[in-house]
CHARMM-style PDB file with segment names, atoms N, HN, CA, C and O in Angstrom:
ATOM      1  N   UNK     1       6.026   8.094  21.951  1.00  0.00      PROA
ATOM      2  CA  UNK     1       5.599   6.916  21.239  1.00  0.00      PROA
ATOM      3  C   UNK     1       6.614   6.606  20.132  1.00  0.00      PROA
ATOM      4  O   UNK     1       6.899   7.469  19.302  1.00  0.00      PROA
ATOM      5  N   UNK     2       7.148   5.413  20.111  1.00  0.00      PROA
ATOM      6  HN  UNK     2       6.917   4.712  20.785  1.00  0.00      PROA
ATOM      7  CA  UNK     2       8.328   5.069  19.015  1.00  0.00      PROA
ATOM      8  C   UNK     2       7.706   4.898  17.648  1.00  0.00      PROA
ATOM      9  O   UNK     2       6.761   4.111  17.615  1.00  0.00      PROA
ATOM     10  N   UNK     3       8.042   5.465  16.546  1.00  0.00      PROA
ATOM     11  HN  UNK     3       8.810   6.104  16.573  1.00  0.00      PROA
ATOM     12  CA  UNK     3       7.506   5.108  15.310  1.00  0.00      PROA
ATOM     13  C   UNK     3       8.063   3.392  14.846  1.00  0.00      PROA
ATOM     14  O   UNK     3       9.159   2.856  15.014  1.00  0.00      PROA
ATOM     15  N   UNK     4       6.891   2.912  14.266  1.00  0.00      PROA
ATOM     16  HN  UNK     4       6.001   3.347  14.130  1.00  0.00      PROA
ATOM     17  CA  UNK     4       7.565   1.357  13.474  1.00  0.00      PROA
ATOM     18  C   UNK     4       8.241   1.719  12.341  1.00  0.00      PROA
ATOM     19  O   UNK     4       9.241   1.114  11.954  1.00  0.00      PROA
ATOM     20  N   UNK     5       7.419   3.344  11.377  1.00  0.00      PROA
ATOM     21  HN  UNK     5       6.606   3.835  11.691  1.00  0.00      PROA
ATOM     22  CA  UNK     5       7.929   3.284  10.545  1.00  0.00      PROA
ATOM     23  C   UNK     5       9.464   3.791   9.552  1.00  0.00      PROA
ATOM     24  O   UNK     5       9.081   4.304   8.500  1.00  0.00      PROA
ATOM     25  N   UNK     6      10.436   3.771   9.614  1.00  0.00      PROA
ATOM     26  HN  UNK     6      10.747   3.354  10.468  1.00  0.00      PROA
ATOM     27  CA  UNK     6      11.480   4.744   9.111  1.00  0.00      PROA
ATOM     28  C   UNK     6      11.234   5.299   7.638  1.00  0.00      PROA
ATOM     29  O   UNK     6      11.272   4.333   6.876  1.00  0.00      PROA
ATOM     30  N   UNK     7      11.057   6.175   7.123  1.00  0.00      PROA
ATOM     31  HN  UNK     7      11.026   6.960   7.742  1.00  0.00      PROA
ATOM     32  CA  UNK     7      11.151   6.965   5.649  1.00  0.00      PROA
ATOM     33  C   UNK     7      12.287   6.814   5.073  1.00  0.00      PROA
ATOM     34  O   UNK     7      12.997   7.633   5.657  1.00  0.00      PROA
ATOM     35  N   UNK     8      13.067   6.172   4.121  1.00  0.00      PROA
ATOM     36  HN  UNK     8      12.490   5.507   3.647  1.00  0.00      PROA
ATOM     37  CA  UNK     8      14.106   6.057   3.671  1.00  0.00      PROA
ATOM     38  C   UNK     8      14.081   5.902   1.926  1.00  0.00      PROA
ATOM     39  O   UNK     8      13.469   5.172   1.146  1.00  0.00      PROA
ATOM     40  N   UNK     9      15.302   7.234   1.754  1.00  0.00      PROA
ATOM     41  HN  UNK     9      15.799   7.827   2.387  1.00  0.00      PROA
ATOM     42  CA  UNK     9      15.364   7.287   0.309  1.00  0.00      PROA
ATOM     43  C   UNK     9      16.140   6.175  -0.641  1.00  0.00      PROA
ATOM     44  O   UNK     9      17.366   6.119  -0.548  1.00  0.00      PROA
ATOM     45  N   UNK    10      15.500   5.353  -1.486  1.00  0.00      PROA
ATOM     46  HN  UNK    10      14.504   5.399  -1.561  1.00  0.00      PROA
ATOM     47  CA  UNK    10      15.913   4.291  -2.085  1.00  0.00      PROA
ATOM     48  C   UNK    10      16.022   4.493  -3.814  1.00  0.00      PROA
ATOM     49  O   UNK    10      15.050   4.495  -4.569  1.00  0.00      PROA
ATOM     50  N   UNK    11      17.188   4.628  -4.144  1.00  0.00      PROA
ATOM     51  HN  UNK    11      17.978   4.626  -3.530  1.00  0.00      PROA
ATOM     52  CA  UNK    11      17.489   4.784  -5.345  1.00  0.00      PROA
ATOM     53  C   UNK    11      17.755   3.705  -6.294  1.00  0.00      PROA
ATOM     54  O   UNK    11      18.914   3.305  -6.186  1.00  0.00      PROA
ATOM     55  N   UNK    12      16.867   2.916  -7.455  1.00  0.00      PROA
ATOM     56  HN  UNK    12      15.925   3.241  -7.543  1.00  0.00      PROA
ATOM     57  CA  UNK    12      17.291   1.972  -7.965  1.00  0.00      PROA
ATOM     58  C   UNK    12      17.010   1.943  -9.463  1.00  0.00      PROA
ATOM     59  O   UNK    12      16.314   2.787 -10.027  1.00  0.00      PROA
ATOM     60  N   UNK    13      17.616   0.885 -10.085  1.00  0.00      PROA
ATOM     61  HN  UNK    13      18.181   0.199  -9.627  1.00  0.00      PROA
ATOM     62  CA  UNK    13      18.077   1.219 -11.823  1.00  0.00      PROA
ATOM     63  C   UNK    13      16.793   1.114 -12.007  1.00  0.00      PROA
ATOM     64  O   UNK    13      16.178   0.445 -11.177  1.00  0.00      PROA
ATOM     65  N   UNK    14      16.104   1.686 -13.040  1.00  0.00      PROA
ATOM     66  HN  UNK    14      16.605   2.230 -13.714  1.00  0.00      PROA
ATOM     67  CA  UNK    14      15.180   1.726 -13.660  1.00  0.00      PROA
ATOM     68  C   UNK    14      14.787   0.157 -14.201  1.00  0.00      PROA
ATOM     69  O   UNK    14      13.679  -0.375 -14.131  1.00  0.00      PROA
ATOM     70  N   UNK    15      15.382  -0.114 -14.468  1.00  0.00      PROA
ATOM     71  HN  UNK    15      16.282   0.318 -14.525  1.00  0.00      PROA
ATOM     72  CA  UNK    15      14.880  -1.806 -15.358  1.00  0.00      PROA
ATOM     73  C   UNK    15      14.473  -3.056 -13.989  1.00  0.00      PROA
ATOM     74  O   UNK    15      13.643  -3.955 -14.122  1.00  0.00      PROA
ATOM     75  N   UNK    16      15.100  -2.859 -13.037  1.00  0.00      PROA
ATOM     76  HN  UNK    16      15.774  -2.128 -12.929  1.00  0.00      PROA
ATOM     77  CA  UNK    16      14.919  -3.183 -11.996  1.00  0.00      PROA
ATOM     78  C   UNK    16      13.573  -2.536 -10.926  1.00  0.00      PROA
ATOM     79  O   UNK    16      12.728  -2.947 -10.131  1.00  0.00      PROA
ATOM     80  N   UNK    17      13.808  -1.925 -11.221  1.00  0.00      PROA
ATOM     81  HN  UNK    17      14.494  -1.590 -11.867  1.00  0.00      PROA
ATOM     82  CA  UNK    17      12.354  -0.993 -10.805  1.00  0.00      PROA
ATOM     83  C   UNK    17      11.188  -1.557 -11.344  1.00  0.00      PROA
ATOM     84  O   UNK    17      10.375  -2.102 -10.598  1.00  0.00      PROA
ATOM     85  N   UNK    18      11.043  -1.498 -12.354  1.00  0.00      PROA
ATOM     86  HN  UNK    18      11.704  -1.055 -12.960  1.00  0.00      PROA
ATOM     87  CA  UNK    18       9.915  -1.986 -13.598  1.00  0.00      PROA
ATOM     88  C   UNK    18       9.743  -3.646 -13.230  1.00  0.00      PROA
ATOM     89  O   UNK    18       8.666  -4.216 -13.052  1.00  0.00      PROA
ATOM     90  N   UNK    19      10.839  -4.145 -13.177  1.00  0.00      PROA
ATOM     91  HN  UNK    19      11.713  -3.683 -13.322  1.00  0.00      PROA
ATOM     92  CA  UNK    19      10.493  -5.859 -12.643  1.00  0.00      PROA
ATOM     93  C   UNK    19       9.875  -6.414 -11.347  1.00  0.00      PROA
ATOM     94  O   UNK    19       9.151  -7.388 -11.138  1.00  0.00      PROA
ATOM     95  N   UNK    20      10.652  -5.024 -10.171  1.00  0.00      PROA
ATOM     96  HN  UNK    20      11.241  -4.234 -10.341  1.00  0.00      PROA
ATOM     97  CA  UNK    20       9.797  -5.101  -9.506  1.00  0.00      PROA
ATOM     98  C   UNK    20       8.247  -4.838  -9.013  1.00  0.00      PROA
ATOM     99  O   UNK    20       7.557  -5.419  -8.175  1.00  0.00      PROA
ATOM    100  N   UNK    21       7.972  -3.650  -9.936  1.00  0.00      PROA
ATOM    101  HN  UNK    21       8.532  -3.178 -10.616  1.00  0.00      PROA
ATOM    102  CA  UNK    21       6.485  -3.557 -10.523  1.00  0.00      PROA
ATOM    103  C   UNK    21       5.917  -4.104 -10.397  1.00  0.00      PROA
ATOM    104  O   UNK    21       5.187  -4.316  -9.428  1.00  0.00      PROA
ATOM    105  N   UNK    22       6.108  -4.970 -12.167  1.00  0.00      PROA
ATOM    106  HN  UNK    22       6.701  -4.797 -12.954  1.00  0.00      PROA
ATOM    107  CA  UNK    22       5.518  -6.148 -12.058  1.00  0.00      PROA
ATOM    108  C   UNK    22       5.504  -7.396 -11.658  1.00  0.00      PROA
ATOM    109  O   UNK    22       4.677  -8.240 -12.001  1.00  0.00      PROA
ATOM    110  N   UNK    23       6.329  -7.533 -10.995  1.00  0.00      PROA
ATOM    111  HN  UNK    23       7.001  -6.847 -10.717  1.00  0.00      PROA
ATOM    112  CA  UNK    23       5.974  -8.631  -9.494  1.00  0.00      PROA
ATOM    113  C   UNK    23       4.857  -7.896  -8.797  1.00  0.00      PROA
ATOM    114  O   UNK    23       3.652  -8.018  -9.017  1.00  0.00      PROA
ATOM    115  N   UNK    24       5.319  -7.291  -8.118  1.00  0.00      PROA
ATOM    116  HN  UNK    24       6.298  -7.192  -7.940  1.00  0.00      PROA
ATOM    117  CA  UNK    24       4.140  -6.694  -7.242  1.00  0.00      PROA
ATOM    118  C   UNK    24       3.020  -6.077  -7.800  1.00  0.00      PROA
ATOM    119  O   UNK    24       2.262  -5.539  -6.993  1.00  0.00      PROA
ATOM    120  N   UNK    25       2.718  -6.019  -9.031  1.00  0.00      PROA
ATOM    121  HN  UNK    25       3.334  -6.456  -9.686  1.00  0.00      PROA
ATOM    122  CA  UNK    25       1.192  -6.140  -9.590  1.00  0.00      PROA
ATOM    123  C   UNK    25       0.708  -7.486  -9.410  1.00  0.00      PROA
ATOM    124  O   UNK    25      -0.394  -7.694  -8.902  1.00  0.00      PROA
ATOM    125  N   UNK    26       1.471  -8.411  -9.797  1.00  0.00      PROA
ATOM    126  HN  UNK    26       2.366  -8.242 -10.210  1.00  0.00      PROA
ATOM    127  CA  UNK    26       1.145  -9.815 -10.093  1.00  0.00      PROA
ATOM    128  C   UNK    26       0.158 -10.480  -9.077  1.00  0.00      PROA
ATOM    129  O   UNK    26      -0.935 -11.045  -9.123  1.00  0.00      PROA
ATOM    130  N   UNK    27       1.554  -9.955  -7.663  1.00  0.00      PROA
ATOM    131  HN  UNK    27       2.442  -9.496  -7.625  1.00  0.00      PROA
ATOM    132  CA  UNK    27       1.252 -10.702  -6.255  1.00  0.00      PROA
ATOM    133  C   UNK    27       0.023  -9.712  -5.829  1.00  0.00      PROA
ATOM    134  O   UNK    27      -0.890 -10.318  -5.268  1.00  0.00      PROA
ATOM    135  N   UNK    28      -0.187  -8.247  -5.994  1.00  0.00      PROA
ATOM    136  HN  UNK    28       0.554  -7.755  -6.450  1.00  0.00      PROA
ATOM    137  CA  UNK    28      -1.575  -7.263  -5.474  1.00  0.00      PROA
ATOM    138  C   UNK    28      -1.106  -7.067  -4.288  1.00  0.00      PROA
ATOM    139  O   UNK    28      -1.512  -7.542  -3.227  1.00  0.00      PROA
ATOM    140  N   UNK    29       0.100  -6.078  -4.559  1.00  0.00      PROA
ATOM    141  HN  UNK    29       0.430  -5.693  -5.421  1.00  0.00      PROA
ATOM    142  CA  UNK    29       0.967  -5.636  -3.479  1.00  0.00      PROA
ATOM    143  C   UNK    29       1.923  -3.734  -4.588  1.00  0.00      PROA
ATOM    144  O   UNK    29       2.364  -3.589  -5.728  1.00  0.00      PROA
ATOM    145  N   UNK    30       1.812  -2.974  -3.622  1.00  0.00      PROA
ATOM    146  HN  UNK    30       1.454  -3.092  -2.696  1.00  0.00      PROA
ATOM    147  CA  UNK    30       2.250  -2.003  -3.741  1.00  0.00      PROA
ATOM    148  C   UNK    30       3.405  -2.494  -4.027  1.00  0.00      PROA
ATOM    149  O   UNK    30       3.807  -3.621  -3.738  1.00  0.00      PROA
ATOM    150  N   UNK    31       4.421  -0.985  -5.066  1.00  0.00      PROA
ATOM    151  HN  UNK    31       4.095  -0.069  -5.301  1.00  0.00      PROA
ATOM    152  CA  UNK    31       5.703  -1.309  -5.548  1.00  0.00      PROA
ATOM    153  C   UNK    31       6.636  -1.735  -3.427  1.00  0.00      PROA
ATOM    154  O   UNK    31       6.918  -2.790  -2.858  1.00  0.00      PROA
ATOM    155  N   UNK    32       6.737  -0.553  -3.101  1.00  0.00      PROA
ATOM    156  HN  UNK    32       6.507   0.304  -3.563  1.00  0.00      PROA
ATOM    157  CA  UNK    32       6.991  -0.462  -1.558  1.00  0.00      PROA
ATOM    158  C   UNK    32       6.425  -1.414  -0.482  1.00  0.00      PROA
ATOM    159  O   UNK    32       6.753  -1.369   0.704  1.00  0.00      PROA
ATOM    160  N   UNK    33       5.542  -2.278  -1.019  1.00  0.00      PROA
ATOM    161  HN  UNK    33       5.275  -2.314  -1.982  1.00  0.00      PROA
ATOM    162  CA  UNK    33       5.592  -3.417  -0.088  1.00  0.00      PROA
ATOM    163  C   UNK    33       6.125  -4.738  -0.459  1.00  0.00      PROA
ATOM    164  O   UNK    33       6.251  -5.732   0.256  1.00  0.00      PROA
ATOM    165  N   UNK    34       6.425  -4.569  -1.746  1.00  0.00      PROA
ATOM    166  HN  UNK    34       6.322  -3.762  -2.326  1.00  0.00      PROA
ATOM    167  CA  UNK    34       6.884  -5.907  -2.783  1.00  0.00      PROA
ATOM    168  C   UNK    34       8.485  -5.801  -2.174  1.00  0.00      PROA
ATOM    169  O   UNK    34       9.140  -6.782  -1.822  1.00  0.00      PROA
ATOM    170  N   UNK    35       9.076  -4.042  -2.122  1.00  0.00      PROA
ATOM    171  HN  UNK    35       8.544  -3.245  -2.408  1.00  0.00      PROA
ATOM    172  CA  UNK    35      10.413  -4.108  -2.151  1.00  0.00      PROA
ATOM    173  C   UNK    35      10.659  -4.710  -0.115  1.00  0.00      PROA
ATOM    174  O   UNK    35      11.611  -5.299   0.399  1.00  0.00      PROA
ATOM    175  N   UNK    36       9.544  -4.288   0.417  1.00  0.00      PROA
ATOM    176  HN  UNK    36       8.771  -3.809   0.000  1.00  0.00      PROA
ATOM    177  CA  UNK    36       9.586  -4.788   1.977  1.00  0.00      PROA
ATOM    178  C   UNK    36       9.852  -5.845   1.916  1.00  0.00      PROA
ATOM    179  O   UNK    36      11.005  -6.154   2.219  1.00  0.00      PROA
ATOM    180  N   UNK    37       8.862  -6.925   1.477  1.00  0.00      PROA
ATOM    181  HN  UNK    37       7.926  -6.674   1.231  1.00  0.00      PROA
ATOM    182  CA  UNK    37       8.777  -8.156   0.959  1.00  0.00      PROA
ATOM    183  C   UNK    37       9.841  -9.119   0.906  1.00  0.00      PROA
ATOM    184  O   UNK    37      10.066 -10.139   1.558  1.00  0.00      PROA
ATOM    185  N   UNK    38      10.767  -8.222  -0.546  1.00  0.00      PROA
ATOM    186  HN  UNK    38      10.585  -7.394  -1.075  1.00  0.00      PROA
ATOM    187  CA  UNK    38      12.152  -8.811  -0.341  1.00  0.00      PROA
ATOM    188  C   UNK    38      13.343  -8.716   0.215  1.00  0.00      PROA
ATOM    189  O   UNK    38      14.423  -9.275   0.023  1.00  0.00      PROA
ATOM    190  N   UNK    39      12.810  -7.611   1.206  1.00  0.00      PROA
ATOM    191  HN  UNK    39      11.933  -7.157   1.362  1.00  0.00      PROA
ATOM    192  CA  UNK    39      14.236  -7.565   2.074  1.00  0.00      PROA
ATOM    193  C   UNK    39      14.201  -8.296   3.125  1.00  0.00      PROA
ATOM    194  O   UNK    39      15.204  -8.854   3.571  1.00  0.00      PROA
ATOM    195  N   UNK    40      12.688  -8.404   3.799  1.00  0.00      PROA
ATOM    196  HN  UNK    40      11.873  -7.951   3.437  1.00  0.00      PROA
ATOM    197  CA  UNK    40      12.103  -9.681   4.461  1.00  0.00      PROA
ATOM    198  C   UNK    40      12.526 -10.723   4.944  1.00  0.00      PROA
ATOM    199  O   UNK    40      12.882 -11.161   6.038  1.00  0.00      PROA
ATOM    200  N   UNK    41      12.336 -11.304   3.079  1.00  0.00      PROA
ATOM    201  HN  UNK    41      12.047 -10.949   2.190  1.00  0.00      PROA
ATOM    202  CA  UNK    41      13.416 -12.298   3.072  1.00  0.00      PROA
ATOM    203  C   UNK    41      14.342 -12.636   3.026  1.00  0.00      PROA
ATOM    204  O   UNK    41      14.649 -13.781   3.360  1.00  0.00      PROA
ATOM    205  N   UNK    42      15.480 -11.416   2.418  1.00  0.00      PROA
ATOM    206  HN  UNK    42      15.230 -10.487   2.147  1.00  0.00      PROA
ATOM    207  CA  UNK    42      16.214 -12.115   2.654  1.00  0.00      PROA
ATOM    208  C   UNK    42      17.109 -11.487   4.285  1.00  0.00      PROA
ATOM    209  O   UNK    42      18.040 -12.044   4.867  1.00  0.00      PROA
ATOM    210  N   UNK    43      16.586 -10.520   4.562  1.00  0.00      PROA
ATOM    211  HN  UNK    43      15.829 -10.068   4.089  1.00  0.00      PROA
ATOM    212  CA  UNK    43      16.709 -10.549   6.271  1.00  0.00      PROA
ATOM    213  C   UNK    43      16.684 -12.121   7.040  1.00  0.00      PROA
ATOM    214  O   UNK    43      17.516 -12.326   7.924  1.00  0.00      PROA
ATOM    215  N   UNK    44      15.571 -13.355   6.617  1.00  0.00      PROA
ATOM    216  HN  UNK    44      14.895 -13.189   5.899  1.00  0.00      PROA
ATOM    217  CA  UNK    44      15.237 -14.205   7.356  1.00  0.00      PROA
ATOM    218  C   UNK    44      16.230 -15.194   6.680  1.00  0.00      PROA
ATOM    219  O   UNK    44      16.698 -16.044   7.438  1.00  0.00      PROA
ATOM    220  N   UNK    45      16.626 -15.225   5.395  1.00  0.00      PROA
ATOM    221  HN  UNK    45      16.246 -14.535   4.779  1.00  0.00      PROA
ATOM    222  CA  UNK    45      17.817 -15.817   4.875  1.00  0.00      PROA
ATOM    223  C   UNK    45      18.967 -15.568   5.715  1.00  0.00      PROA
ATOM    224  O   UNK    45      19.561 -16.495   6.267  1.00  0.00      PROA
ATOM    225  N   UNK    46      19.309 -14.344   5.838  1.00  0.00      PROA
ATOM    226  HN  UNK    46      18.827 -13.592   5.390  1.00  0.00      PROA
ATOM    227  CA  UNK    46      20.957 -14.328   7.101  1.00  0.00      PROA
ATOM    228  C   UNK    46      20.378 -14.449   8.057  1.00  0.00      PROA
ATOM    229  O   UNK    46      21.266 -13.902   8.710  1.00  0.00      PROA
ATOM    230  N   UNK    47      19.451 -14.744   8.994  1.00  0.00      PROA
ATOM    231  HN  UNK    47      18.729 -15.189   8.464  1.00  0.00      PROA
ATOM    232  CA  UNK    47      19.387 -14.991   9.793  1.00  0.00      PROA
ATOM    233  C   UNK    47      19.534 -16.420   9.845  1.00  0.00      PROA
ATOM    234  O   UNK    47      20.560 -16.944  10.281  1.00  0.00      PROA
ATOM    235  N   UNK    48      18.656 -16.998   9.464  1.00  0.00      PROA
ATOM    236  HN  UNK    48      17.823 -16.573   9.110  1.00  0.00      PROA
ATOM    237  CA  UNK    48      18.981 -18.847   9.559  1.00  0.00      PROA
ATOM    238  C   UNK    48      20.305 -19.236   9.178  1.00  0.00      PROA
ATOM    239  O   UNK    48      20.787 -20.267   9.646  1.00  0.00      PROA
ATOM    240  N   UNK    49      20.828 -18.647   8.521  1.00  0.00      PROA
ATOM    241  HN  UNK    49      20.437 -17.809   8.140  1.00  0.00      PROA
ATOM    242  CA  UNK    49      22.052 -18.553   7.951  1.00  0.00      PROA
ATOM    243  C   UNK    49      23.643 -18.433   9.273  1.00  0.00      PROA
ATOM    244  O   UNK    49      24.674 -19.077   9.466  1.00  0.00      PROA
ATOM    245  N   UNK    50      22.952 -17.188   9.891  1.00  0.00      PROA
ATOM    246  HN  UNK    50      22.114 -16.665   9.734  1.00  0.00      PROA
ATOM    247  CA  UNK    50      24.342 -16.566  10.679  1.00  0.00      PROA
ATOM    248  C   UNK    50      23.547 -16.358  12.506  1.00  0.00      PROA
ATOM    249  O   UNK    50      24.025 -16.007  13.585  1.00  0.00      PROA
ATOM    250  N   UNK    51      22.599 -16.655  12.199  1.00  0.00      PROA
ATOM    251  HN  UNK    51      22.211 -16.940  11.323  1.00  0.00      PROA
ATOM    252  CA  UNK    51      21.867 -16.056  13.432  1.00  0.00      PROA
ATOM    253  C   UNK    51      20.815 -14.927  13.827  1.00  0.00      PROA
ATOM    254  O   UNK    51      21.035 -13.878  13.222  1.00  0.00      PROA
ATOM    255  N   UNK    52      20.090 -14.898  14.402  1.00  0.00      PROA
ATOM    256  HN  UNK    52      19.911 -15.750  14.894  1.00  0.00      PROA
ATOM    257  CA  UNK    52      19.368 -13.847  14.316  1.00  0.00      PROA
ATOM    258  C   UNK    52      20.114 -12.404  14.964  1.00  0.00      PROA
ATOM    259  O   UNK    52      20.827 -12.276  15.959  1.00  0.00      PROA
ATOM    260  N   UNK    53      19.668 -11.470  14.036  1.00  0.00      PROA
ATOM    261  HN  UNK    53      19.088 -11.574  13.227  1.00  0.00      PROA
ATOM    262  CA  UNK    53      20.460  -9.971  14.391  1.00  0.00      PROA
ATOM    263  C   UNK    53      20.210  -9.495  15.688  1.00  0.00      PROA
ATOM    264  O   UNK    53      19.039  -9.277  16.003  1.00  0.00      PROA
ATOM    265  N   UNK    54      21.296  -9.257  16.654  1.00  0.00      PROA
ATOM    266  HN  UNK    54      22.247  -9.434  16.399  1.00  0.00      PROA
ATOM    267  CA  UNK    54      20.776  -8.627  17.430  1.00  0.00      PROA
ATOM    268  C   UNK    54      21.218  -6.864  17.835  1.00  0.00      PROA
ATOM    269  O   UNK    54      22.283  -6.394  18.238  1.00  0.00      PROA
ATOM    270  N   UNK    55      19.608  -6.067  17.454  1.00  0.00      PROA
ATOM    271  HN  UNK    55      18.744  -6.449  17.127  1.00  0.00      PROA
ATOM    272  CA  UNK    55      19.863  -5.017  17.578  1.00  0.00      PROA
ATOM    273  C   UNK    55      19.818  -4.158  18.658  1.00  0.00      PROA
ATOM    274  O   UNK    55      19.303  -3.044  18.556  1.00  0.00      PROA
ATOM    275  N   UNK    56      20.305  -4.565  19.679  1.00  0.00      PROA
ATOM    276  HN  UNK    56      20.723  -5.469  19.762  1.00  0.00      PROA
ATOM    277  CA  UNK    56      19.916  -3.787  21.105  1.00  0.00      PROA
ATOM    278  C   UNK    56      21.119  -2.528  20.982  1.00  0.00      PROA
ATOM    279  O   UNK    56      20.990  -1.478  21.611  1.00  0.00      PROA
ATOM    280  N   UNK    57      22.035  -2.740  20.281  1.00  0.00      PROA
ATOM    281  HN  UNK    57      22.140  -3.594  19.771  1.00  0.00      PROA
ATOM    282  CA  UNK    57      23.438  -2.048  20.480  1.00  0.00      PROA
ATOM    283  C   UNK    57      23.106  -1.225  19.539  1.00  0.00      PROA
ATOM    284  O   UNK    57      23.206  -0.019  19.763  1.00  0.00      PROA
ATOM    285  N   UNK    58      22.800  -1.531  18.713  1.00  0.00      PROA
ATOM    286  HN  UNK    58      22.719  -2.511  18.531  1.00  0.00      PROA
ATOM    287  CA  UNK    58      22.742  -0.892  16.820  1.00  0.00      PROA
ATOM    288  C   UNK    58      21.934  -0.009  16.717  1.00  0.00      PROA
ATOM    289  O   UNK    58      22.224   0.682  15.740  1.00  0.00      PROA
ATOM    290  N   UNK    59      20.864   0.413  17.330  1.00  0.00      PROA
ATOM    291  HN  UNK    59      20.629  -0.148  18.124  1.00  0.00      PROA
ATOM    292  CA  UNK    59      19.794   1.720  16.644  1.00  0.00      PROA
ATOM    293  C   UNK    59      19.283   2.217  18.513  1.00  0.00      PROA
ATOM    294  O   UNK    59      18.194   2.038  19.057  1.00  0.00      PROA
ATOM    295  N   UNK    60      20.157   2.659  18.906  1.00  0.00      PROA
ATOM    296  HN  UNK    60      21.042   2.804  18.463  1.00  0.00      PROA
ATOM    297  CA  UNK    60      19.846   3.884  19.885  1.00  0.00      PROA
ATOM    298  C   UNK    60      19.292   4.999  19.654  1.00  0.00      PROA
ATOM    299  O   UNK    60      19.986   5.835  19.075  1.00  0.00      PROA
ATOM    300  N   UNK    61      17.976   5.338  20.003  1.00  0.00      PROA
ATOM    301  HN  UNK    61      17.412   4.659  20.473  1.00  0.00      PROA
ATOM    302  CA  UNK    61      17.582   6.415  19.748  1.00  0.00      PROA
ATOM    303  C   UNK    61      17.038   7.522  20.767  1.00  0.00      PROA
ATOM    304  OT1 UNK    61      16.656   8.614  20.347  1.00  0.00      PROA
TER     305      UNK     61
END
């Protein structure tokens, strides 16, 4: 069975951390789904942008 989820260690400045916080208190979203959130978007930003990614080549497992 393929996992959806990957575990990945994410290291970021503290002051940045804290902003993202509180965004994601604001919105009533975990720190880790706020940071999903914005990669999200802007994942869907290069995509409209350049095309959608295609990963058939890229994550063999």
């Amino acid at each position: 069975m393929e996992k959806k989820l990957l575990k990945y260690t994410l290291r970021l400045d503290k002051e940045l951390f804290r902003k993202i916080k509180y965004i994601a208190d604001d919105e009533r979203r975990s720190v880790n789904r706020e940071i999903e959130y914005i990669i999200k978007i802007s994942v869907k930003r290069f995509e409209a942008k350049y095309g959608k990614i295609d990963l058939t080549y890229f994550f063999e497992e």
